[in-house]
C-alpha positions, -999 to 999 in steps of 0.1 A, spaced: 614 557 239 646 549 252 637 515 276 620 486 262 583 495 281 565 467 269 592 443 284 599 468 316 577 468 348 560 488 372 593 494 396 615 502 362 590 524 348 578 548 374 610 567 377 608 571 344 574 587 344 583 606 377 616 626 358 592 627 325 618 604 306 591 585 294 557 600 286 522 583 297 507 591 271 532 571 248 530 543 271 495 543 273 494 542 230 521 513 232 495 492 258 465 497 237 480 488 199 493 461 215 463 450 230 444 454 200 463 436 178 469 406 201 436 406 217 415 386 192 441 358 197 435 362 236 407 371 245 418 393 272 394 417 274 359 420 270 362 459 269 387 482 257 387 520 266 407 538 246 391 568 247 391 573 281 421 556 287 440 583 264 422 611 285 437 603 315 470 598 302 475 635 288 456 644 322 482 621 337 512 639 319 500 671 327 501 665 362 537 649 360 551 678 340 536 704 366 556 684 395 522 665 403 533 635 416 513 612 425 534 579 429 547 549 411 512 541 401 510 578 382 508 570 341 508 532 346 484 511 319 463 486 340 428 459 335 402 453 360 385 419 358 349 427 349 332 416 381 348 452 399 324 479 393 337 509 370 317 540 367 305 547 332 321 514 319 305 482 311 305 453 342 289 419 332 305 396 355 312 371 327 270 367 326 244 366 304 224 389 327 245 418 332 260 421 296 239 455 298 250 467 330 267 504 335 277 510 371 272 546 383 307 540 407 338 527 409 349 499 436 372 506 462 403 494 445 389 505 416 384 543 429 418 541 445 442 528 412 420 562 398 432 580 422 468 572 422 470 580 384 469 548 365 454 542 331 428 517 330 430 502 295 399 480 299 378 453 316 393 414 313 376 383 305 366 363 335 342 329 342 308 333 342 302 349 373 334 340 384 320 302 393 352 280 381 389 276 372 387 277 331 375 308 319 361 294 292 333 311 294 296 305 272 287 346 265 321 361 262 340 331 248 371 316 262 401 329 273 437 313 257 467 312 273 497 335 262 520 307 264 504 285 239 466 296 227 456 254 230 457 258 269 436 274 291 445 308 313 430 296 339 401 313 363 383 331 372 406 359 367 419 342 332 417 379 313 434 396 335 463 365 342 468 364 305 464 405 297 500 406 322 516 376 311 510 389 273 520 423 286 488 437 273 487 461 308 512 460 333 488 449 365 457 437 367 427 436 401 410 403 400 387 388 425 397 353 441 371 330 464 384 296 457 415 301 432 403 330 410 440 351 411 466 322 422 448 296 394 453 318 368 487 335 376 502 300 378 486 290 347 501 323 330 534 319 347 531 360 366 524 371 403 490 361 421 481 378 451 458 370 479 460 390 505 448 386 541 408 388 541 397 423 551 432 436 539 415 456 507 378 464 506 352 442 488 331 472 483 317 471 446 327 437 441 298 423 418 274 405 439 276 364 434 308 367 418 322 353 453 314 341 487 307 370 513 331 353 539 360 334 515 361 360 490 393 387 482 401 416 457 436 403 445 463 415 422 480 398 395 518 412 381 547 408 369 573 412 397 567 409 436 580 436 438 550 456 415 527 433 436 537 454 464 532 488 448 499 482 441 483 465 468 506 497 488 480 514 473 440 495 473 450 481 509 433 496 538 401 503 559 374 516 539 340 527 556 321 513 528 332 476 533 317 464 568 344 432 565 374 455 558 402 452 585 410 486 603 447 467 606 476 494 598 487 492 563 530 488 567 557 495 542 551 463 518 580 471 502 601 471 535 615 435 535 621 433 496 657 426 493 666 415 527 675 378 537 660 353 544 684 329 559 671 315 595 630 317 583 613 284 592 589 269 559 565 245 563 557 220 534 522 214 536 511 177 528 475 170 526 444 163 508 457 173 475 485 149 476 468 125 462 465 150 429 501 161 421 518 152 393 558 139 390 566 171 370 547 194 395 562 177 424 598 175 414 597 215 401 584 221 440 614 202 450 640 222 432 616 256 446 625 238 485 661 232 471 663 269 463 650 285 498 673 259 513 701 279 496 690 307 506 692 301 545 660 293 549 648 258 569 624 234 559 600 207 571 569 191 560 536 199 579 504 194 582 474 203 602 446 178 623 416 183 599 426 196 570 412 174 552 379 188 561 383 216 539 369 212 506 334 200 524 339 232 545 344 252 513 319 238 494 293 243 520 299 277 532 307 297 497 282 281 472 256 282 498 267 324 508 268 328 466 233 311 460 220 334 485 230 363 467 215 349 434 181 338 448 163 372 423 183 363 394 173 325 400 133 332 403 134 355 371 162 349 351 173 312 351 174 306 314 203 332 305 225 310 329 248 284 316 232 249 327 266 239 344 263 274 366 224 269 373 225 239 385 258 244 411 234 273 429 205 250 420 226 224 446 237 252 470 196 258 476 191 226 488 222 227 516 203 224 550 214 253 573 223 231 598 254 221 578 262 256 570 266 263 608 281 233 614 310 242 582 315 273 600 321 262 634 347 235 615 357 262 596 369 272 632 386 249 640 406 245 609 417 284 615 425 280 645 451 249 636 465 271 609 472 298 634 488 274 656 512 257 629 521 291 619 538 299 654 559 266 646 570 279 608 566 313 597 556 302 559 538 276 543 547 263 501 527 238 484 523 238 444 491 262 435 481 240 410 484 202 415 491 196 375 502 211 346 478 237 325 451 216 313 440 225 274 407 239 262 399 207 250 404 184 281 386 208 304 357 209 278 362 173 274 356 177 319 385 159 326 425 165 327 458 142 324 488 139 340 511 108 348 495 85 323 462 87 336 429 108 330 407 122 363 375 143 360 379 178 365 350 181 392 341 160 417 319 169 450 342 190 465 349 214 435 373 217 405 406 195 410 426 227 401 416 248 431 422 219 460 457 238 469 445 272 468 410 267 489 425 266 524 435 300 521 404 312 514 385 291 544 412 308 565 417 341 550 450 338 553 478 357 524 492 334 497 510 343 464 514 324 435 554 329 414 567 311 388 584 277 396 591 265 363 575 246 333 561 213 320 571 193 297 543 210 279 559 247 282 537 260 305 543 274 333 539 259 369 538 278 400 546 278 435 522 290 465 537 304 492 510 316 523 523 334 556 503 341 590 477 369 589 483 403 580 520 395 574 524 401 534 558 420 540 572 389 551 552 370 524 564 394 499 604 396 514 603 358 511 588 351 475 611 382 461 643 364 470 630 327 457 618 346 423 655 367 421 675 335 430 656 318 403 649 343 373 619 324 362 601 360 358 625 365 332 607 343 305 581 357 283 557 337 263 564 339 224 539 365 212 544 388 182 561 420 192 
């Protein structure tokens, strides 16, 4: 094989397959011993199929050899975080309860990767039912980061984050409610997309693994610019999703490569301030440094109550995922984790008076969001307000930064998600690149969110900041 496929990505390697330079099954042999052989030091996945995976590969080469095109998707290796339903193929959901489950269909996105020829390798790790920021999970066992196997991957999408960053696929579709693709593609130093709620369907999306009105299929890659192929190709109306957008799908590829010089960028200061540390804050100074080089003009924002989200969060989502617990909960509390029982054991007892009244602040926040974004075209905060915490400190239930030690949960959720969660009360599109690293070696990233339904501009703007930089270029020390 005459490019380096383990080290290439989606955009370098679909020519490839499209002039049959490189062959998919070949690449799909490369992915899977890889996989294997690094994967008990991971914990990545929770299923391999290398079976199938192999099938559709020489059905994928087939196709490509008799001028079957199907796009740059065709013979690419991929994951699904195991919370998507895949037809024929274990789903657990990181639970106890489903570890026997076998969907009879494919999700949406699921069904749509299928059809645009790519290679699903296997289902990631995730934690337990998708309920926190670790993926340190009790059933399936915990997650380690790529970049040193002591730290966590983050979550909820941990398998899939650290299955890209150790280049054991080449893209992975997680879910995110609170944090669950941003978290963990910051954590892993890769790409974390949420898109605009509604943008890509929810249908077969594992019920409980994510509030009905804050959660979002998300992808997590290399490059922005793979970002954009594949959410090019799960974005869209689909009849089966009630809460999927009928908003045309544009050219996300469109603005890649142009400039950027005249955008207005907001710094949002808030809530979370009061949870950054020196190293995180500095490496989001150099990122406003660098768009400032680029053209690009920048002031610090905020909005009236947004300090109202976490309550507005916690209030709507656990209480929506409780709800679609309640059978498991009457029959089957004992094969939850205690930590997991007793958050939905709390969301039961939220009066529905203070659900409404969440939602109609929930309104209000939306609506101020809307507004600042006719003043600035983008938002950046840090996605993470500290450096990766390790196994041991979140186990411990506490992390450390700037000489001082803070519990990891308080009332209004896990510390790690306060930057990401306004994006999920608002539905708006934010993606997570590479920013730098701690003093640690671990990567930190940078959020970046745009107004609704505008990830070409999201996607225009983060491509330039992560060519300008080159932070993609770094690869965690793994064995070859």
């Amino acid at each position: 094989m005459a490019v380096d496929a383990i080290a290439a990505t989606i955009s370098e390697l679909a020519p490839l397959l499209r002039r049959k330079k490189i062959s998919p099954v070949e690449l799909t042999r490369l992915y899977l011993e890889r996989a294997k052989r690094l994967n008990p030091h991971l914990n990545a996945y929770t299923t391999l199929t290398e079976e199938q995976a192999l099938a559709d590969a020489a059905r994928a080469e087939r196709e490509i050899h008799q001028s079957l095109y199907r796009g740059p998707l065709h013979g690419i290796p991929f994951s699904i975080k195991d919370n998507l339903s895949t037809r024929g193929i274990r789903t657990t959901a990181g639970s106890k309860i489903l570890a026997d489950w076998v969907p009879d269909f494919d999700a949406t996105a699921v069904q749509r990767v299928k059809a645009a020829g790519a290679i699903l390798l296997g289902k990631t790790n995730m934690h337990e039912w998708a309920l926190g920021g670790t993926t340190i999970n009790p059933f399936y066992g915990t997650t380690h980061n790529p970049w040193n196997v002591d730290y966590i991957a983050g979550g909820s999408s941990g398998g899939s984050a650290a299955a890209v960053a150790a280049d054991l696929c080449l893209a992975s579709i997680g879910t995110d409610s609170a944090q669950s693709v941003r978290n963990p593609a910051s954590m892993c130093g890769i790409v974390g997309l949420k898109p605009t709620y509604g943008r890509v369907s929810q249908f077969g999306t594992v019920a409980g693994t994510g509030a009905y009105s804050t959660n979002h299929i998300g992808l997590l890659t290399r490059t922005v610019e793979d970002c954009a192929l594949v959410l090019q190709t799960i974005a869209g109306h689909d009849p089966k999703d009630p809460l999927s957008a009928h908003a045309p799908v544009p050219n996300f590829s469109l603005g890649i490569g142009k400039a950027v010089k005249g955008m207005k960028v907001g710094i949002l200061r808030g809530y979370f301030d009061a949870f950054i540390a020196k190293e995180v804050s500095a490496s989001v100074c150099q990122a406003v440094a660098a768009l400032n080089s680029l053209g690009m003009q920048t002031e610090e924002v905020t909005t009236p109550h947004l300090d109202l989200i976490p309550a507005i969060k916690v209030c709507t989502s656990r209480v929506e995922n409780a709800a679609a617990h309640d059978p498991y909960l009457r029959t089957k509390a004992n094969e939850y984790s205690k930590a997991t029982l007793h958050s939905y054991i709390a969301a039961l007892l939220t009066p529905a008076t203070t659900y409404v009244m969440a939602q109609r602040a929930r309104r209000i926040v939306c609506d101020e969001f809307d507004e600042l974004l006719k003043r600035v075209q983008l938002l950046i905060l840090p996605t993470i307000g500290f450096p990766v915490p390790t196994i041991e400190q979140c186990q411990a239930g506490y992390v450390e930064f700037d000489g001082k030690k803070i519990p990891r949960q308080d009332c209004r959720g896990g510390l790690e998600s306060f930057c990401c969660i306004p994006f999920n009360v608002t539905g708006l599109p934010a993606i997570s690149l590479c920013c730098g690293f701690s003093q640690s070696g671990l990567p930190l990233g940078l959020q970046i969110v745009a107004g609704s339904f505008q990830e070409p501009l999201l996607f225009q703007v983060a491509h330039a900041y992560e060519r300008l930089t080159e932070w993609y270029r770094r690869r965690p020390a793994l064995p070859a």
